[in-house]
C-alpha positions in Angstrom: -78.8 22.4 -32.9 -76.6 21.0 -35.4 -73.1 20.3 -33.6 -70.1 20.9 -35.9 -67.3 18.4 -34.5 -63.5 19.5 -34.6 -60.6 17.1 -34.4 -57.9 18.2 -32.5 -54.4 16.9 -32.0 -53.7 13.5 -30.2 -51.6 15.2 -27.6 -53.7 18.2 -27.2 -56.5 15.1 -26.3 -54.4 12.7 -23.8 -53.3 15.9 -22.4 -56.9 16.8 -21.4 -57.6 13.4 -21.1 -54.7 12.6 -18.6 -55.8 15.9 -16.7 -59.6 15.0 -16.3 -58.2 11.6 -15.0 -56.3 12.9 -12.2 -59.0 15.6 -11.4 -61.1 12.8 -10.7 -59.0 11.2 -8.2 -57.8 7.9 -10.8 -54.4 6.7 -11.0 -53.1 7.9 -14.3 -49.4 8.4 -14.9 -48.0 12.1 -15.9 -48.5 12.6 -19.5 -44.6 13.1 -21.0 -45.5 13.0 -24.5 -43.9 16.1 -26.7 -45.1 17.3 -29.5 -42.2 18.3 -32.2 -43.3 20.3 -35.3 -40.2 21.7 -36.5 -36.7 19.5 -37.4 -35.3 21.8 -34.6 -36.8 20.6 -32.2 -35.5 17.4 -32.0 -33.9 18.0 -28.9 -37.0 17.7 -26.7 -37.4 14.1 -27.4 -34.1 13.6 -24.9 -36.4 14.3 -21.9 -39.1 11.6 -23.4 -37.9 8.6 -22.2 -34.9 5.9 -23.7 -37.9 3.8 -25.2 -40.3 5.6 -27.1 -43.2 5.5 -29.8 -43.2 7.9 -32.9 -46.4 8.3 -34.9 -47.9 11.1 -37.2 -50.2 13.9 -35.2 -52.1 14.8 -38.2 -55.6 13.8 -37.1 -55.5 10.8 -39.5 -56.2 7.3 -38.2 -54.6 3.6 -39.9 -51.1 5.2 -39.3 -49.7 1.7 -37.8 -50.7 0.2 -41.1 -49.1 2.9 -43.2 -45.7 2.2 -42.1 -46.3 5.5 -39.6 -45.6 4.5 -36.1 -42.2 3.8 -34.4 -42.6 1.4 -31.3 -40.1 1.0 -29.0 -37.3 3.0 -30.4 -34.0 4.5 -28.8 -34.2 8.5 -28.7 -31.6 8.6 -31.7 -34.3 5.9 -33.4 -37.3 8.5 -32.7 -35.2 11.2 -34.3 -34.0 9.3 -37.5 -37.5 8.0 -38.0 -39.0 11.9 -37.5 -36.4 12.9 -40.6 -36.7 10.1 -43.0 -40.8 10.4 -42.7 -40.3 14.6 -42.4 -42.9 16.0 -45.4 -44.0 12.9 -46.2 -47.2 12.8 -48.3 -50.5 10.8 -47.2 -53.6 11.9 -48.1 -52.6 14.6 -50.0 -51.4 16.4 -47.6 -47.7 16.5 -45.7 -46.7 15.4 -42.7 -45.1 18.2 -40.1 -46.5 16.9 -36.9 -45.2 14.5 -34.5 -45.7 12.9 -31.3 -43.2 11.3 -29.0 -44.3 9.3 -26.3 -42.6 6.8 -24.0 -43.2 3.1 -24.7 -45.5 1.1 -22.5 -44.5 -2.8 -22.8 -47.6 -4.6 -22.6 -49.3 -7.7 -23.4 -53.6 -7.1 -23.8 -55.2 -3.9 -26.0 -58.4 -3.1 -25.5 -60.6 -0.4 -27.3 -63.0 1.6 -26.5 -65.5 4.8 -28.2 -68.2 6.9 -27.5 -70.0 9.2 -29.7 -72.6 11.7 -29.0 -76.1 11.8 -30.1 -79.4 14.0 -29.9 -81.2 11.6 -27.4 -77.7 10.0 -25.6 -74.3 8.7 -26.4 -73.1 5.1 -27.7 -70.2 3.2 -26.0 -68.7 1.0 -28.1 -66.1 -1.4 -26.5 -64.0 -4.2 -27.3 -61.4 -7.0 -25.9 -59.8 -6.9 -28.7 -58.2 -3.3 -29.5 -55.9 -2.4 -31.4 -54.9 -2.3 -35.4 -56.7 -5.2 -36.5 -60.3 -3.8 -34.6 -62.1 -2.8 -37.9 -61.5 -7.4 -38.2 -62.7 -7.9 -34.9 -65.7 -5.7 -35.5 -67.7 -8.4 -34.3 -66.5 -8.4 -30.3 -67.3 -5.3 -30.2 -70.4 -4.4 -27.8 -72.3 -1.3 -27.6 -74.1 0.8 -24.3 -76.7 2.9 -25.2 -76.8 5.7 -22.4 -79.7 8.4 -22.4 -79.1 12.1 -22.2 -78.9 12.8 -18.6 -77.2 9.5 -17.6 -73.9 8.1 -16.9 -72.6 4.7 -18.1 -72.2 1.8 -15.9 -69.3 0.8 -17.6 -67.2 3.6 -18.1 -68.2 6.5 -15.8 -65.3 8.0 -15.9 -64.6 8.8 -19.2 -67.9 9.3 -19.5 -68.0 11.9 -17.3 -65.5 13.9 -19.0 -67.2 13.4 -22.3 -70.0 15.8 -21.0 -68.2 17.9 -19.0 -65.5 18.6 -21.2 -68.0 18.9 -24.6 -66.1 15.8 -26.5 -68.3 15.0 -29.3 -66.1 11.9 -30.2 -63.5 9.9 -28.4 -61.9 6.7 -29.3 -59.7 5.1 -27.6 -57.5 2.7 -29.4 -56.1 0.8 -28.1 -55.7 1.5 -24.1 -54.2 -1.1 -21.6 -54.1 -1.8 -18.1 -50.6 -1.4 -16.5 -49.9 -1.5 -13.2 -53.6 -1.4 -12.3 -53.9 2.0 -14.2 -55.6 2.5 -17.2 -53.0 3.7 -20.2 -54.2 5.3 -23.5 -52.4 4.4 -26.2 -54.0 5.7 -28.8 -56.6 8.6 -29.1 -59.0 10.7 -31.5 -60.9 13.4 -30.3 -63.5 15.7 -31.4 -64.8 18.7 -29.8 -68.5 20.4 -29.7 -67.0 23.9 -31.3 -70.1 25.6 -30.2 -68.7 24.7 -27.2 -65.7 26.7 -27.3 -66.9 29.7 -25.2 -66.7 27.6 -22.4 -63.5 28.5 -21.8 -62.6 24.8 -20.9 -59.8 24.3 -23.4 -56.3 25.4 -23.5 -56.0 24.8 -27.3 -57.0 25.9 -30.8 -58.4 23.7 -33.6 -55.8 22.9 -36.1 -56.3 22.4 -39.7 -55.7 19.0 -40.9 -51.8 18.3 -41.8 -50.8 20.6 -44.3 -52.1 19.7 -47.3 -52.5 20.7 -50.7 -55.2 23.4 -51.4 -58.0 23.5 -54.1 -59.7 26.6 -55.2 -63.2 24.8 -54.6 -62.2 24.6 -50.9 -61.3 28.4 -50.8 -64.7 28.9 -52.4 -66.5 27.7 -49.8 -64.5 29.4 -47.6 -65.8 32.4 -49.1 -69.1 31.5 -49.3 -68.9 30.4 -45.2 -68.2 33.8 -44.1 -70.4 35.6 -45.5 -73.6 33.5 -44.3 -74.6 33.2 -40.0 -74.8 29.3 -41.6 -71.8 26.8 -41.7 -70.4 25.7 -44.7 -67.5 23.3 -44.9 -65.4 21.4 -47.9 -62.0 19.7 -47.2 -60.7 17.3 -50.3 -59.2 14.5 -49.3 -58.6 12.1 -52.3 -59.7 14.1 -55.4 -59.8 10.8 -57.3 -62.1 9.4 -54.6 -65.5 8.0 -55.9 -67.3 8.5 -52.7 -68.5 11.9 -52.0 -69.9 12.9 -48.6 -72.6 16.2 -48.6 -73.5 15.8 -45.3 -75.9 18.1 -43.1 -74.2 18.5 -39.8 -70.5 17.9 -38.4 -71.5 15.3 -36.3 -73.5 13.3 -39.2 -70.3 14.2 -41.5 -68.1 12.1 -38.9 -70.3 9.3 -38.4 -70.6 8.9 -42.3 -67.1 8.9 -43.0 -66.7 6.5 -39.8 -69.0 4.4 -41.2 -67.4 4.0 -44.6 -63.4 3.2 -43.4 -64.8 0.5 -40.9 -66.5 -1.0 -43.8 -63.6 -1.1 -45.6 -64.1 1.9 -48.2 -61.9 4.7 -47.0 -59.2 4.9 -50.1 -62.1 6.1 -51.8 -63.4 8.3 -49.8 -63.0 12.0 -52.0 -64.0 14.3 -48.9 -65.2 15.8 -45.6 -67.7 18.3 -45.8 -70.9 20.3 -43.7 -73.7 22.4 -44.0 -75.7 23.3 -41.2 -77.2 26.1 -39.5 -80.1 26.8 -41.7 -78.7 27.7 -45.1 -80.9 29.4 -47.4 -81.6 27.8 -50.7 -79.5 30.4 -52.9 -76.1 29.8 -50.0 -76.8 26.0 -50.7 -77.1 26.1 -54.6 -73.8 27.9 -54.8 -72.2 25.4 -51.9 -73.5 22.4 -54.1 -72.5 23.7 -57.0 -68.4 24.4 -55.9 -68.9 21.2 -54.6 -69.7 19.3 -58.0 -67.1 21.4 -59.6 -64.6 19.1 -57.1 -66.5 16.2 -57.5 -66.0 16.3 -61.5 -62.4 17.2 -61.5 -61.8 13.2 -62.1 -64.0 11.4 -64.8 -64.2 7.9 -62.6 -67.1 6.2 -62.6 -69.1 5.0 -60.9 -69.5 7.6 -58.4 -71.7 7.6 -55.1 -72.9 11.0 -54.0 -74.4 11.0 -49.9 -76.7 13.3 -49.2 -76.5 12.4 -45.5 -77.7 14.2 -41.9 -79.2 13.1 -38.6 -82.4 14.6 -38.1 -82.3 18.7 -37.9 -83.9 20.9 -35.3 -84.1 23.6 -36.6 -82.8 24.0 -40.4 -85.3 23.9 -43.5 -84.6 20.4 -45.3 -87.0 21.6 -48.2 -85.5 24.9 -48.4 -81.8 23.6 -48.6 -82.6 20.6 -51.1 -84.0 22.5 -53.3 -80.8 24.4 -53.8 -78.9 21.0 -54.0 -81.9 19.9 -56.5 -81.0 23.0 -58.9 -77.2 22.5 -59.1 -77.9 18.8 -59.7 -80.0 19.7 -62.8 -77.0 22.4 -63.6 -74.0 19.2 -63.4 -76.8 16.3 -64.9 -74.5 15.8 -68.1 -71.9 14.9 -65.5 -73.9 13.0 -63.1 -74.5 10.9 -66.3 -70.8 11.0 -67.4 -69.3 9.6 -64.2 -72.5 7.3 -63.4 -73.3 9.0 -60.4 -75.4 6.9 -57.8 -76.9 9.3 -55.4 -78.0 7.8 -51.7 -80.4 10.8 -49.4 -81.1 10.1 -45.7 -82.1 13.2 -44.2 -84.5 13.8 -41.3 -86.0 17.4 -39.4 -88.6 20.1 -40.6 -90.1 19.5 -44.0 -87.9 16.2 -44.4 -90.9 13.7 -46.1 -91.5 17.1 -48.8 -87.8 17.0 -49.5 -86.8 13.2 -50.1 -90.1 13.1 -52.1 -89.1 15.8 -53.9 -85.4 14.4 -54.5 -86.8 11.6 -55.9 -89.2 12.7 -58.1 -86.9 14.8 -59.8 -84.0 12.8 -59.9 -85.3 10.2 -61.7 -86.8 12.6 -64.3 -83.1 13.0 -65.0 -82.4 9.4 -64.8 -80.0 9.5 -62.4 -80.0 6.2 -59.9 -81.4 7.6 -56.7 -82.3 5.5 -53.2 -84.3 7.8 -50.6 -84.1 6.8 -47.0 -85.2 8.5 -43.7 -83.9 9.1 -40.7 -84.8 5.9 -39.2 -82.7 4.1 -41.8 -79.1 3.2 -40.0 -76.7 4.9 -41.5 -74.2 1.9 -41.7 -76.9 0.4 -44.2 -77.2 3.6 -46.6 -72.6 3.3 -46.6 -73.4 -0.5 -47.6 -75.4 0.0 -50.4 -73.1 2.6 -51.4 -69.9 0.5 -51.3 -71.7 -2.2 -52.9 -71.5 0.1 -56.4 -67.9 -0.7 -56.0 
């Protein structure tokens, strides 16, 4: 099945995260973060704390390095900060979400992640948390743990991983206070297919409001009426490093990939197709996606054609509607020197990237074919490298 991963709020996920905790019988303080998305509500941050941190709820990450985060502030501090940064535009879209939290003084940050996979999930932890971790990218260690397992390591919040459907969690940084373990900072994705469960007390928000573009309102249209999904969220229209990626969990471990090697200002997008699209619902996806793509005449461009391996959608079927809106934008591809990079795996997978290739280079556009044994930090390397 190809999972479709949903951010959600940071305090929607230490508020889960805090609950699971004491459900398991760990020492975790009460969560007394608020949540403030209107200037009237201002007043709530009185019952915080008289230290606090102030950061951005808008499910975007390097907010410390943006200016974006308030630590240890008086309430009046918290409030002044929330007004003068109020609207504020990042990303292209505007800020109207906050979180207020009380200030832990401490001295070591730690991080840690862990991401689900088809066969298992990967714990990736570190001594060495905090702002500068994409640095220290070297300290971190990984923990393979196979589907059916529970790490050694971090049981705990591995446990709630499965049992509470998180597709992605990263914590960055959490400390130790008081011999109790204290998230600082959190991301969180959820397995939307999931939802049914019934294990969640929250809806999935749309990333901070931000400014629309009819190509995303096409796809929109194009989503409901197809049983597939079809997904296309602009994030830097002047990007130069576009993302048309098979599956929400391959689309987040792409983009991933590419801010921890240092590339995210360029990244243009997020996007997903999955659920066995037909070739004729993928042509017409490809080809509302191009008309974002060549908005801006930068060059050179790199176009991902990125998934895991699929279980049960038609790679052939859907390429070969990518393949025919490619031959419909070639004067562009040529115009922005497009670089296109394909890693793809599932049913019919060898057919399609020989296929890509073939006819790609009849149109003389730069093309580099990998499968699905090829690591995905590698294909985002050779990418950035045309830049």
């Amino acid at each position: 099945m190809d999972m479709a991963r949903r951010p959600i709020r940071e305090y929607d996920a230490k508020r889960m995260l805090f609950q699971a905790m004491k459900e398991y019988g760990l020492p975790v303080p009460e969560y007394k973060g608020v949540l403030i998305t209107s200037l009237d509500e201002l007043d709530k941050i009185d019952q915080v704390g008289e230290r606090l941190v102030v950061k951005p709820d808008e499910m975007f990450n390097k907010r410390q390095k943006l200016g974006l985060i308030a630590l240890d502030v008086s309430p009046e501090e918290a409030k002044a900060f929330i007004r003068e940064n109020w609207g504020r535009e990042v990303h292209g879209g505007k800020i109207k979400h906050f979180l207020v939290e009380p200030y832990v003084p401490h001295e070591k940050e730690f991080y840690v992640a862990i991401l689900s996979e088809r066969e298992g999930d990967r714990i990736f932890y570190s001594e060495k948390g905090g702002i500068d971790i994409e640095e220290n990218w070297d300290s971190v260690k990984e923990e393979f743990v196979p589907e059916g397992e529970l790490s050694k390591l971090f049981p705990d919040l591995h446990r709630f991983v499965k049992e509470y459907d998180v597709s992605y969690l990263e914590i960055n940084p959490y400390t130790i206070k008081d011999g109790r373990f204290v998230p600082l900072g959190v991301l969180m994705q959820l397995d939307d297919y999931a939802f049914f469960k019934g294990k969640w007390n929250l809806s999935f928000p749309e990333p901070f409001e931000k400014q629309s573009f009819p190509e995303e309102e096409e796809v929109e249209e194009l989503d409901k009426r197809t049983g597939a999904s079809l997904k296309l969220t602009i994030l830097n229209p002047e990007g130069r490093i576009w993302l048309m990626t098979a599956g929400g969990g391959a689309s987040v471990v792409f983009a991933d990939s590419i801010y921890l090697q240092g590339g995210g200002k360029e990244l243009a997008n997020y996007a997903e197709y999955s659920g066995n699209p037909s070739t004729s619902e993928t042509y017409n996806y490809a080809k509302a996606f191009f008309k974002a793509m060549f908005k801006h005449p930068n060059k050179p461009k790199a176009l991902i054609l990125g998934g895991g391996i699929a279980n049960f959608t038609d790679v052939s079927k859907t390429f070969d509607g990518i393949i025919q809106a490619i031959k419909e934008y070639q004067e562009l591809f040529h115009r922005d020197n497009v670089h296109v990079f394909v890693r793809r795996g599932g049913p019919n997978s060898d057919i399609a990237l020989e296929k890509i290739k073939k006819e790609l280079e009849a149109l003389q556009i730069p093309v580099r074919v990998y499968s699905e044994e090829e690591a995905i930090d590698r294909v985002v390397k050779e990418a950035l490298e045309l830049f």
